[in-house]
C-alpha atoms as an extended CHARMM CRD file, in Angstrom:
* protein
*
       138  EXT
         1         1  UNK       CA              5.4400000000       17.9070000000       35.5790000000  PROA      1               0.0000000000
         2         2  UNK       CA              2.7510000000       19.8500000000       34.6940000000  PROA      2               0.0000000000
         3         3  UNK       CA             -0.4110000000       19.0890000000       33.2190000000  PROA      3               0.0000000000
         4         4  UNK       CA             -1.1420000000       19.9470000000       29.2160000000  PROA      4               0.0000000000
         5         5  UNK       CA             -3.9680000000       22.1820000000       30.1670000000  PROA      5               0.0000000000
         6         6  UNK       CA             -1.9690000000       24.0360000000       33.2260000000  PROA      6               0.0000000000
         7         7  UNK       CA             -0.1750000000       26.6650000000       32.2210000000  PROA      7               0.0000000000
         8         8  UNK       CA              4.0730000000       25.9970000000       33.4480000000  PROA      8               0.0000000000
         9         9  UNK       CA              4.9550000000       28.4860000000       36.4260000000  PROA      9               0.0000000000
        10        10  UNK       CA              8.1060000000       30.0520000000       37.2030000000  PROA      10              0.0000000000
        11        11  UNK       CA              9.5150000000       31.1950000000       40.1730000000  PROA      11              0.0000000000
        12        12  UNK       CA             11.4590000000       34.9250000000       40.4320000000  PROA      12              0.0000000000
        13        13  UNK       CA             14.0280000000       35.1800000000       42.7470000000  PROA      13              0.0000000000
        14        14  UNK       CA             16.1560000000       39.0180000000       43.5700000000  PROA      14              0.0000000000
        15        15  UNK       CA             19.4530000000       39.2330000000       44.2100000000  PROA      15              0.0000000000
        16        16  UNK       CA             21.1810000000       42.3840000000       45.7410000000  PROA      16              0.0000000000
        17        17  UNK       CA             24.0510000000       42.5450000000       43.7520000000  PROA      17              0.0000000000
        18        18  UNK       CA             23.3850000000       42.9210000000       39.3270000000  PROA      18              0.0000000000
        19        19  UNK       CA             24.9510000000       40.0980000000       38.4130000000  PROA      19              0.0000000000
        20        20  UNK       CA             25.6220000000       36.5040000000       40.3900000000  PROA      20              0.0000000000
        21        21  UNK       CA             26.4850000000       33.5690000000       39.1810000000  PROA      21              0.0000000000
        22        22  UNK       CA             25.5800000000       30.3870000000       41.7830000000  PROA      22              0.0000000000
        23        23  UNK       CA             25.9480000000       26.9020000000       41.5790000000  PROA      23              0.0000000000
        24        24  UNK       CA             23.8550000000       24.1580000000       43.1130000000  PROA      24              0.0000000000
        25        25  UNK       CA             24.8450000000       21.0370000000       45.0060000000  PROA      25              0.0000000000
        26        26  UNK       CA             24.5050000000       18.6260000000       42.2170000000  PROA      26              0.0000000000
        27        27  UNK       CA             26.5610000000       21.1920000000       40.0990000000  PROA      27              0.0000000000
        28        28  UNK       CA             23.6140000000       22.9040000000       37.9620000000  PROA      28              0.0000000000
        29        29  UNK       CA             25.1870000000       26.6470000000       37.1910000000  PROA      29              0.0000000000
        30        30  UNK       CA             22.1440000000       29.6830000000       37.1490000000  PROA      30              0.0000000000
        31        31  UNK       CA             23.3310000000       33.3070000000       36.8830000000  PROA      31              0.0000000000
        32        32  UNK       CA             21.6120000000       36.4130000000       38.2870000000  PROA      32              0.0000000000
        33        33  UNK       CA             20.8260000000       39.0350000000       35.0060000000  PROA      33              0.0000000000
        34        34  UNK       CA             20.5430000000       42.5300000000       36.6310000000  PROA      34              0.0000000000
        35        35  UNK       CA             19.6160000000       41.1050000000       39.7070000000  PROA      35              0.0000000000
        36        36  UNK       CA             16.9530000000       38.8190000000       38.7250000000  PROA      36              0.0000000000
        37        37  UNK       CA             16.5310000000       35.1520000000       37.9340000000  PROA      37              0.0000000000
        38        38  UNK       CA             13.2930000000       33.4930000000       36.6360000000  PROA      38              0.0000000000
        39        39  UNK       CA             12.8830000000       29.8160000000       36.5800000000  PROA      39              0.0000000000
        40        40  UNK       CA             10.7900000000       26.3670000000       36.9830000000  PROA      40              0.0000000000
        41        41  UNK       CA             13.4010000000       24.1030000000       37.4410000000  PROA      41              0.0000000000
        42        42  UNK       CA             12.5530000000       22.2810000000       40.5770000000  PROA      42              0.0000000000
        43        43  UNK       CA             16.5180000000       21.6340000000       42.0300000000  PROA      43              0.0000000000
        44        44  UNK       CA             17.2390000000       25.0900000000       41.6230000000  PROA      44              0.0000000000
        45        45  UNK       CA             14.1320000000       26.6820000000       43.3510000000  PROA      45              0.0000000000
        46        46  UNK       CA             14.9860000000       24.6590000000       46.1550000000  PROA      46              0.0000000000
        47        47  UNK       CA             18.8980000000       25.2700000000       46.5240000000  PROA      47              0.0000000000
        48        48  UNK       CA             17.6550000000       29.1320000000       46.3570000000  PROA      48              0.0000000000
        49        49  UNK       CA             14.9240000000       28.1610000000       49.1930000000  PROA      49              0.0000000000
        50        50  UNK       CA             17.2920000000       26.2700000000       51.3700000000  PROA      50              0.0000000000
        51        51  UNK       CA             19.7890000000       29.9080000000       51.2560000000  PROA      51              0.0000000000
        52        52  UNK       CA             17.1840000000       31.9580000000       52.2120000000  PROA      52              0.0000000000
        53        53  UNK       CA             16.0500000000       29.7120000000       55.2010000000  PROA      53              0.0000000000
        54        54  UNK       CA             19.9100000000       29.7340000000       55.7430000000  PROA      54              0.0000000000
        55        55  UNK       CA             19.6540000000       33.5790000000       56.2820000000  PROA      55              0.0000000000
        56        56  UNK       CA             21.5820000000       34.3630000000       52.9730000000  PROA      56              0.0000000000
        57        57  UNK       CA             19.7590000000       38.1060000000       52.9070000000  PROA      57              0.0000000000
        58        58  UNK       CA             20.9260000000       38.8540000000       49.4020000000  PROA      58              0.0000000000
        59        59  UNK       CA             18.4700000000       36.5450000000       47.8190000000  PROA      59              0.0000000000
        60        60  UNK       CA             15.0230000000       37.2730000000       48.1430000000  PROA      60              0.0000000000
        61        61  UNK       CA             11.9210000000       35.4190000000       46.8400000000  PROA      61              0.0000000000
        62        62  UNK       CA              9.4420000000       37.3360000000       44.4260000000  PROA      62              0.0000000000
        63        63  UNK       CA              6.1070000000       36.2150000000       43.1950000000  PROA      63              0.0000000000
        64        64  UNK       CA              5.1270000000       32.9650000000       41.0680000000  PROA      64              0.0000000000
        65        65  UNK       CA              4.7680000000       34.0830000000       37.4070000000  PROA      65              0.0000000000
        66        66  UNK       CA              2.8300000000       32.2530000000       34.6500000000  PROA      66              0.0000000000
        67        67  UNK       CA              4.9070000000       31.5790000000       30.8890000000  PROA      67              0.0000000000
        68        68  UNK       CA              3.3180000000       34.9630000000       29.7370000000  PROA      68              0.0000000000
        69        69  UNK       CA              4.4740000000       36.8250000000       32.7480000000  PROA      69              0.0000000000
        70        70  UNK       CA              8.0730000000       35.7910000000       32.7040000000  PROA      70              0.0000000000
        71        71  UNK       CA              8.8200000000       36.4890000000       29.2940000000  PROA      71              0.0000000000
        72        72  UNK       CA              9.2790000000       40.1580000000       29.8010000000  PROA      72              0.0000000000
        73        73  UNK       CA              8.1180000000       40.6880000000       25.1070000000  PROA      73              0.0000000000
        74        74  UNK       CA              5.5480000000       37.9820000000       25.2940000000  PROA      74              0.0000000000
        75        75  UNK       CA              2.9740000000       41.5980000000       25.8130000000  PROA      75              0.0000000000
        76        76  UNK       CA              5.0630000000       42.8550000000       22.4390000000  PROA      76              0.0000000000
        77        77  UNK       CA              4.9990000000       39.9800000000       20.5240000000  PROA      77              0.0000000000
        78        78  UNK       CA              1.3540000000       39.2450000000       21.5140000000  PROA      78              0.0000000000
        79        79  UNK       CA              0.3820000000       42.7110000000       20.6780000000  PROA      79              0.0000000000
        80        80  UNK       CA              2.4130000000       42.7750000000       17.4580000000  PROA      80              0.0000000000
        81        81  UNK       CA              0.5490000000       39.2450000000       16.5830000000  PROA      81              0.0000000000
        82        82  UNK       CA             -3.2230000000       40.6950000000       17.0970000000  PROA      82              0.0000000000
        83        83  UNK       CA             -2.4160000000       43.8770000000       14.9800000000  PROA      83              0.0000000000
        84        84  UNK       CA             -1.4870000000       41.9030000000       12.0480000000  PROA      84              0.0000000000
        85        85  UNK       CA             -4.5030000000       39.3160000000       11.8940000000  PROA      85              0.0000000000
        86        86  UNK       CA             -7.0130000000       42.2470000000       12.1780000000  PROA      86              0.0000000000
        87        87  UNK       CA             -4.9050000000       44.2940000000        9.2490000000  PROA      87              0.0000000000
        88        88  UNK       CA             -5.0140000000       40.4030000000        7.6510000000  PROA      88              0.0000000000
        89        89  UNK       CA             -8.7670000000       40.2040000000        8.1830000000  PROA      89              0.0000000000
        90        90  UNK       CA             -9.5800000000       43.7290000000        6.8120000000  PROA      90              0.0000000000
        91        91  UNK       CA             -8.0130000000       43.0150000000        3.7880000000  PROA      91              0.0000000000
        92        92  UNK       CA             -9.5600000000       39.7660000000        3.1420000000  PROA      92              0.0000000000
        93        93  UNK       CA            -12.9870000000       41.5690000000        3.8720000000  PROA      93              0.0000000000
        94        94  UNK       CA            -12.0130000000       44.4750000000        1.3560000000  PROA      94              0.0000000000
        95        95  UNK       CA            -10.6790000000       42.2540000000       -1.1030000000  PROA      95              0.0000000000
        96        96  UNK       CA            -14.1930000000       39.7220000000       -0.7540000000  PROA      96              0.0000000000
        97        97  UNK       CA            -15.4370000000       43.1330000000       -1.1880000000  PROA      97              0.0000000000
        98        98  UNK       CA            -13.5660000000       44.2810000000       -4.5240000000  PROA      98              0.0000000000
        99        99  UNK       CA            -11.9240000000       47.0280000000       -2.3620000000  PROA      99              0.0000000000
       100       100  UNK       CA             -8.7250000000       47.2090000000       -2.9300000000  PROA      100             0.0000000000
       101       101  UNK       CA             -7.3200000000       50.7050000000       -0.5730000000  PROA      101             0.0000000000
       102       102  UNK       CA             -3.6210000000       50.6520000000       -2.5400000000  PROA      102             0.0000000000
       103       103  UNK       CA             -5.7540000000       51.4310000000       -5.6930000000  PROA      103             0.0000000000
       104       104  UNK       CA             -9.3840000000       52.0330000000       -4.8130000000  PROA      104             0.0000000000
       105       105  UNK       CA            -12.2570000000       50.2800000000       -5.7490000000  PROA      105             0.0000000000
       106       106  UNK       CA            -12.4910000000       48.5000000000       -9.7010000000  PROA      106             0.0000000000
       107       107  UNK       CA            -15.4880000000       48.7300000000      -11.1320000000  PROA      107             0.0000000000
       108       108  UNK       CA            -16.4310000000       47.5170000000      -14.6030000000  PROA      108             0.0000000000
       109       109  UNK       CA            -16.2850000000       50.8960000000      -16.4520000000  PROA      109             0.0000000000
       110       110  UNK       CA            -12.9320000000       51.2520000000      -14.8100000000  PROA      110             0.0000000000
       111       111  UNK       CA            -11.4260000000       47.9670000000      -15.8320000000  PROA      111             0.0000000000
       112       112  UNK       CA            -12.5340000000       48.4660000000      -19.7330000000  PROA      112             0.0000000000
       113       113  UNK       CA            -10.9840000000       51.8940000000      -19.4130000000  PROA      113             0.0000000000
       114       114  UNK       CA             -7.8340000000       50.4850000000      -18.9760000000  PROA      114             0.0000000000
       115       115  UNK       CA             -7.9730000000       48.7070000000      -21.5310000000  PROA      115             0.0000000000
       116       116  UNK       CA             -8.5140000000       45.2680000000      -19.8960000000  PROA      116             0.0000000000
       117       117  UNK       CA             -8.3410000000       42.4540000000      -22.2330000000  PROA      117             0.0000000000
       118       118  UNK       CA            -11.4750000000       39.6600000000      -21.7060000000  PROA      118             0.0000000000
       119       119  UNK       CA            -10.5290000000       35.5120000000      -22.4000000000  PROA      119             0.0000000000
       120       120  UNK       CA            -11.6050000000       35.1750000000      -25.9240000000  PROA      120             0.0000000000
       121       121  UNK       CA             -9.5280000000       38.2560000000      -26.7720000000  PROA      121             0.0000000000
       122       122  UNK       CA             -6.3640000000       36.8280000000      -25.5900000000  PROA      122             0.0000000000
       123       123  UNK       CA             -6.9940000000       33.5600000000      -27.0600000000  PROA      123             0.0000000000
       124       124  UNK       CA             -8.3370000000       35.0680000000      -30.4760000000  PROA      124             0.0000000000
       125       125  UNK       CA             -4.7290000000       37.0200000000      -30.0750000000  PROA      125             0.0000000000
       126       126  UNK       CA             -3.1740000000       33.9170000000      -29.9070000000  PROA      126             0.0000000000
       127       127  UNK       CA             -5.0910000000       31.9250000000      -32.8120000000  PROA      127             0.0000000000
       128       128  UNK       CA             -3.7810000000       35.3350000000      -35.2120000000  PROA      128             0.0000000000
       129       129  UNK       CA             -0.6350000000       35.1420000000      -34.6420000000  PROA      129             0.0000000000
       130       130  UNK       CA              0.1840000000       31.5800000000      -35.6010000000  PROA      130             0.0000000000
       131       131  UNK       CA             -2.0230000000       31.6130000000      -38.8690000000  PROA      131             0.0000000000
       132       132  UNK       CA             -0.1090000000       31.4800000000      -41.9160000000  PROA      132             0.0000000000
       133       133  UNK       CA              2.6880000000       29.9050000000      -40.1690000000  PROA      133             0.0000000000
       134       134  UNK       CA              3.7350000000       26.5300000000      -41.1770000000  PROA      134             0.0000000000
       135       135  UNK       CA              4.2900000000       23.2000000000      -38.6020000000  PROA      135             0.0000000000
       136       136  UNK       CA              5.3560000000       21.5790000000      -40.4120000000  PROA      136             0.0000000000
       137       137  UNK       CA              9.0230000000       21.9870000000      -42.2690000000  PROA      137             0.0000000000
       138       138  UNK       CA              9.7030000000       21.1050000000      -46.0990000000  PROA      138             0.0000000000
């Protein structure tokens, strides 16, 4: 078992032929994907051991691969991950900022050019428009 501060590592094993399907003693199936298998399941690494040292030439053992190396997108997902909290981050800063790039900056002279409508004027809009109306029914 690993510890939580090690990182889990796998074990890649080659196999001549593309695709291989094996079973091991106890009956735990593992298939060879284009003539590669990746894994850190104990009972399988060493059935795949004990076939090499049996001079089974097919199988070869690779190199010991962290999480990040085995998963052949973890580089695409990671990448994909770090472009989107820095495009996050710029647009927080812009919009502390008051830049906003889809429309360019708003100042104040641009906001009462279009007509923007302060508090008191929506809530004096309000108070007009239900005076002279009754509540209460005869």
């Amino acid at each position: 078992m690993t510890s939580p501060t090690s990182e889990r590592k796998f074990q890649h094993y080659a196999y001549a032929k593309a695709a291989t399907q094996m079973i091991t003693p106890l009956g735990k199936k593992f298939s060879f994907v284009s003539g590669t298998f990746i894994t850190d399941d104990s009972e399988i690494m060493e059935y795949l051991d004990e076939c090499i040292a049996a001079g089974m030439r097919e199988i070869t053992k690779g190199s010991l691969l962290t999480a990040k190396d085995a998963d052949p997108m973890r580089a695409v997902k990671d990448a994909a991950i770090a472009e989107y909290k820095a495009e996050l981050a710029e647009k927080v800063k812009n919009e502390a900022l008051g830049n906003y790039p889809d429309m360019g900056t708003i100042s104040t002279e641009g906001a009462a050019k279009l007509g923007a409508a302060s508090t008191r004027q929506v809530i004096n809009a309000g108070v007009s428009s239900t005076a002279g109306k009754s509540t209460s029914s005869k």
